[in-house]
C-alpha positions in Angstrom: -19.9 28.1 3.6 -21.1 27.3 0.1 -20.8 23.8 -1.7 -20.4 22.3 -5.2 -22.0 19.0 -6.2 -20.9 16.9 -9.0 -22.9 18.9 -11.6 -21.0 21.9 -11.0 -17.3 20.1 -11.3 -16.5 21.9 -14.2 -16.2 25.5 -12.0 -13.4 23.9 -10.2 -11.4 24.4 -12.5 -7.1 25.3 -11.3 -4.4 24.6 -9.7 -4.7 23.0 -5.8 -2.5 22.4 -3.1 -2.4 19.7 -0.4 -3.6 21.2 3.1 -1.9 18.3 5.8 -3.9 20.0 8.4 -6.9 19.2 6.8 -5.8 15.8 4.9 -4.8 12.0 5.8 -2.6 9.6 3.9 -2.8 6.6 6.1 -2.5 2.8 5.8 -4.0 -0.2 7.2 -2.8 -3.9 8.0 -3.4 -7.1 9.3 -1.2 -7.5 12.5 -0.8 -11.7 14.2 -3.8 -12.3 11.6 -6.1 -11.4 14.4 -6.5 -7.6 14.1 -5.5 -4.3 12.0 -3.4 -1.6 12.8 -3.7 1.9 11.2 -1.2 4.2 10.9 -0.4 7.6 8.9 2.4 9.6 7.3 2.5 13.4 9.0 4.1 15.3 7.0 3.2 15.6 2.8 2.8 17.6 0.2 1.1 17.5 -3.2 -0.3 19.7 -5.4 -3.8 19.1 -8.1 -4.0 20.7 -11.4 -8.0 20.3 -12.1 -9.6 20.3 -15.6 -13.0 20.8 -14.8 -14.3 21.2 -18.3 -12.0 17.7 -19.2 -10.9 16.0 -15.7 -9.0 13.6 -18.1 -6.3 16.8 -18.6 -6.0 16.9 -14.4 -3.1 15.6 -13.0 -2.0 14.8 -9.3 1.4 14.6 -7.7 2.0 14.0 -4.1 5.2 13.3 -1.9 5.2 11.4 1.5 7.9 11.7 4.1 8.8 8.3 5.0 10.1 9.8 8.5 6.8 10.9 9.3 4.9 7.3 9.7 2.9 7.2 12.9 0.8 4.3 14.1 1.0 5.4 17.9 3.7 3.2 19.0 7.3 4.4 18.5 9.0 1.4 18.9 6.6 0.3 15.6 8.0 3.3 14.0 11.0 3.1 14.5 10.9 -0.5 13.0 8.6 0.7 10.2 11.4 3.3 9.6 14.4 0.8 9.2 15.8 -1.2 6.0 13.4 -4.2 7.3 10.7 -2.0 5.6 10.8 1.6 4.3 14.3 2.6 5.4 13.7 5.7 5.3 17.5 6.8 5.2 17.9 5.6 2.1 14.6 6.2 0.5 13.2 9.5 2.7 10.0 10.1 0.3 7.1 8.0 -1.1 5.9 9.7 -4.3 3.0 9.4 -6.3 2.8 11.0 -9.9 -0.2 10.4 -11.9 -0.7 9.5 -15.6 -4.1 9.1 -16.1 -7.7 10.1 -14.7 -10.8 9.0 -15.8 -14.3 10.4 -14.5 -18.0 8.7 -15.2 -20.0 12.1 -15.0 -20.9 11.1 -11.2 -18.0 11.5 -8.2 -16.2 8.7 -9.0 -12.9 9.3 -10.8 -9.6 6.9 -11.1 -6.4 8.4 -10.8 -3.8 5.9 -12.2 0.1 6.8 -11.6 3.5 5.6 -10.2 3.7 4.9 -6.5 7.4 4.9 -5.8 8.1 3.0 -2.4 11.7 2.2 -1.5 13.0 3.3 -5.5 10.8 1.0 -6.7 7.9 2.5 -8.8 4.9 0.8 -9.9 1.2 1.5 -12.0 -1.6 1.6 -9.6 -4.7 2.8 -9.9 -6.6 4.8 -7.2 -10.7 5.2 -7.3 -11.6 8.6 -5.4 -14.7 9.9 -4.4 -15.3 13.7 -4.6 -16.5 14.8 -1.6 -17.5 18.3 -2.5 -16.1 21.9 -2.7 -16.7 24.5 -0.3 -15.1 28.4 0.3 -14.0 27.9 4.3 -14.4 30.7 6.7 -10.9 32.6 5.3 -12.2 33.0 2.2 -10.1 29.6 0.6 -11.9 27.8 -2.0 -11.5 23.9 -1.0 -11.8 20.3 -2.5 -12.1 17.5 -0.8 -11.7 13.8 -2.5 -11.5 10.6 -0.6 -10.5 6.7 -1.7 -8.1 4.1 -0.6 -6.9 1.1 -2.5 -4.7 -2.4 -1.2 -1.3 -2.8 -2.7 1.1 -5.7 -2.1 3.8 -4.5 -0.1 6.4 -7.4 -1.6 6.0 -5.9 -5.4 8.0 -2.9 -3.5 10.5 -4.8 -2.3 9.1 -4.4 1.7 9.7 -8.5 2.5 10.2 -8.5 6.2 8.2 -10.3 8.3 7.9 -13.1 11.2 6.6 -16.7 11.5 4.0 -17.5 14.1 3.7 -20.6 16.4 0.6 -20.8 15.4 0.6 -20.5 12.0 0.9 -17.4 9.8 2.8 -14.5 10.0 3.2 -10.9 12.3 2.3 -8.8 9.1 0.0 -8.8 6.3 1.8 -8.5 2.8 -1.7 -6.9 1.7 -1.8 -2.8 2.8 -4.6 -0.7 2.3 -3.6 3.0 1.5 -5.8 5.3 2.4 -6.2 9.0 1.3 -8.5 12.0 3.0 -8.1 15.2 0.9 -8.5 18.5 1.4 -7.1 20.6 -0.9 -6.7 24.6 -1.8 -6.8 26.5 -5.0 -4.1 28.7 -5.3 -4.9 32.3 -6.2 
């Protein structure tokens, strides 16, 4: 297996595609202000164009099925699934687009771009690490970026919640989005 470090980002030049098996897009709250449950989405897709020479000129788009959330609890997930917070009938995907990246020379990069949650879409901005590049066993060259970053689950409409009797509430408006990437150039 042969790897790239950040000096050698401008060979990665092309087009990439989302490999789930390899890949996590989870999320993290605060649950009875006492502890934190994780969770993930299954099932995604996304694709990368890279710019190597000028990452600026990359672009990122991914899609989340909402149906897919997981946080090992199906009774959770079903909840998670309902109009109380990403009714997933009605909204089935999350989708992020991007409009902007910026890179400082090193591994750091910002993606900015509109996360749509629940048909509401808003700006955020996304700091990812690269983690490398690497031609697997089956001959695939691979990319692998990593980063997370804590959104406000109100400013998409996702309100529900419950009162404690001892103060505070059941969920935490604050979410940390998390993303683990693996991704494949396309021949």
């Amino acid at each position: 297996m042969t790897t790239t470090t950040s000096t050698e980002f401008s060979t990665l030049t092309g087009t990439y595609t989302l490999d789930p098996s390899h890949s996590r897009v989870g999320f993290v709250a605060r649950h009875a202000m006492v502890t934190k449950v994780r969770g993930s989405f299954n099932e995604f897709d996304g694709t990368a164009t890279i710019d190597g020479a000028n990452p600026s000129n990359s672009a990122v788009q991914v899609t989340i099925q909402v149906a897919s959330i997981d946080t090992r609890n199906q009774q959770r997930d079903d909840h998670l699934r309902t109009n109380d917070f990403l009714d997933a009938e009605k909204y089935p995907t999350i989708t992020f687009a991007s409009t902007s990246i910026s890179h400082d020379g090193g591994n750091d990069f910002e993606v900015t771009g509109d996360l749509t949650i629940r048909g509401v879409t808003k700006s955020v901005t996304l700091p990812l690490e690269f983690q490398g590049s690497a031609t697997d066993p089956f001959g695939n060259a691979r990319v692998g970026f990593e980063g997370s970053l804590v959104i406000n689950r109100k400013d998409w409409g996702v309100t529900w919640n419950a009162a404690l009797e001892a103060g505070g509430v059941l969920v935490s408006e604050k979410i940390t989005l998390e993303f683990e990437i693996s991704a494949i150039k396309s021949a």
